[in-house]
N, C-alpha and C positions, 0 to 999 in steps of 0.2 A: 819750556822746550822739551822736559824729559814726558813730560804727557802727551803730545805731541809723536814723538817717538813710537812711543807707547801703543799709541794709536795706527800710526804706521806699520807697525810691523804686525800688529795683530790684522790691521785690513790682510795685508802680503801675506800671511799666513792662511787665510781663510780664504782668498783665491789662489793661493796654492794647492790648500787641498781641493777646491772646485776646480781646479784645472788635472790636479794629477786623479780624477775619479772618473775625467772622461777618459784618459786614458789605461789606467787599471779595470775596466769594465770589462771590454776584450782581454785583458792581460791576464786577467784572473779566469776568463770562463773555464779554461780548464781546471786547475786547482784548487778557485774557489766559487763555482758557478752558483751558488748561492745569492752570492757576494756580487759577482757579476751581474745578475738579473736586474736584483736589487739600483744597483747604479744606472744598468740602461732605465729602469721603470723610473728613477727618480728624475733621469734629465728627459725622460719623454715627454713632461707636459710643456716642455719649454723649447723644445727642437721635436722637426717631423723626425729626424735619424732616418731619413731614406740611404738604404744602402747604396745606391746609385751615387747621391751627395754627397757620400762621406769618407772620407780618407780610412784607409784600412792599416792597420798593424799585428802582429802575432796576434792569431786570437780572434782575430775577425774586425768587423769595421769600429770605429771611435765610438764614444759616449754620446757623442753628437756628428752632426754633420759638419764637413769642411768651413763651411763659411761660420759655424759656432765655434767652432776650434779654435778658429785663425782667429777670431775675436778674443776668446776667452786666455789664449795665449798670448795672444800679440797683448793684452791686456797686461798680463801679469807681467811680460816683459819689460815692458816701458813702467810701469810700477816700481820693479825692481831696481832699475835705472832712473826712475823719479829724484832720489836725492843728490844723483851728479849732477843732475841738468837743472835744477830749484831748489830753494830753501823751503824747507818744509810748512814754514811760517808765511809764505808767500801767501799772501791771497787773492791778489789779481790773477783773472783769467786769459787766458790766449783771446785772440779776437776769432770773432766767431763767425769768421771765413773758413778759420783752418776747421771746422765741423764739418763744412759745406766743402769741402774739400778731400774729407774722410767720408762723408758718407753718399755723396756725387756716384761715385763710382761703383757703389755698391748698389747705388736705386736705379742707377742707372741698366746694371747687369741685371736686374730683377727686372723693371721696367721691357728690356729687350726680351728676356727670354719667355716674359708673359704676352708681350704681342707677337712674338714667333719671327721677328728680324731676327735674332740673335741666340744662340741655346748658349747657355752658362755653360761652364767646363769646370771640374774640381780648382783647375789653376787661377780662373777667376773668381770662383768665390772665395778661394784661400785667400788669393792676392786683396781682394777688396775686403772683407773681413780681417784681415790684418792689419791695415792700413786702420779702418776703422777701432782697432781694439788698439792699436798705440797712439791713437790721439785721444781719446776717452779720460786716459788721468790725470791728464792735465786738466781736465773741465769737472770733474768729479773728485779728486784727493781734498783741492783746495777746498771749496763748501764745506766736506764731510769734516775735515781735520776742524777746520772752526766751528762747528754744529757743535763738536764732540766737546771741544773748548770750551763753547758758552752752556754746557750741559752739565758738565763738572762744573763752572763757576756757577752756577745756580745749588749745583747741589753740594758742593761746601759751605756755600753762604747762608745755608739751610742749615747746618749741624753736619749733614752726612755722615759717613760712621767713622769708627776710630783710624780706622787704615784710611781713611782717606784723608782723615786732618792728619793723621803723622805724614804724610810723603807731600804735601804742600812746599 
């Protein structure tokens, strides 16, 4: 269980800092716009960052656009809340309605505003990308956390090194 753990908090950690760089990007262009650039170039190949799309805070608009935001946070949110709601150890998945059900609304807002029924709005894509970013770890914690299990068990059963046969 303490591997486990282990592993939890280091995922929660590593999208914490992915979540707090979209919004230190803006935060820093003044102070440290070096720093800033750097952050927008990094999340640029993975979000257009249309300033139109994207929620604004001191400093000018997000790291990403609203609907990567609301993803990437609503992400970490329910992450963070992941051990009230499940044991870590759990390996069964949600049924895979509740997917269809997170990301319905999102394709659905994308769908309308490329055939021109519908133009998205910052509130919709926030809303459907959050929705979609707090159903996500329930369907990904479980896999990774046993991946990471049967990875160390492979590699103590190997020798592995000494810090890892002493904490067995």
């Amino acid at each position: 269980m303490e591997a486990l753990k282990r592993t939890y908090w280091t995922l929660l950690v590593l999208v914490g800092f992915w979540c707090a760089g979209t919004l230190l990007a803006p935060l820093l262009s003044s102070a440290l716009p070096g720093v800033s650039k750097f952050l927008y170039s990094f999340y640029s190949p993975i979000c257009h960052q249309m300033d139109s799309h994207s929620l604004h805070v001191p400093g000018g608009k997000a790291g990403v656009c609203a609907r990567c935001f609301a993803i990437y946070w609503g992400f970490f949110g329910s992450l963070l809340l992941y051990p009230t709601l499940r044991t870590l150890n759990a390996s069964t998945l949600p049924s895979r309605g509740w997917i269809i059900i997170a990301v319905g609304p999102m394709l659905l807002d994308v769908l309308l505003t490329l055939s021109g029924l519908h133009e998205s709005t910052l509130v919709t894509r926030t809303l459907t990308g959050a929705l979609f970013g707090l159903i996500m770890p329930f369907y990904l914690l479980p896999p990774l956390l046993e991946g990471v299990a049967q990875l160390r068990t492979q590699y103590l059963a190997r020798g592995g090194l000494f810090y890892a046969r002493k904490t067995q």
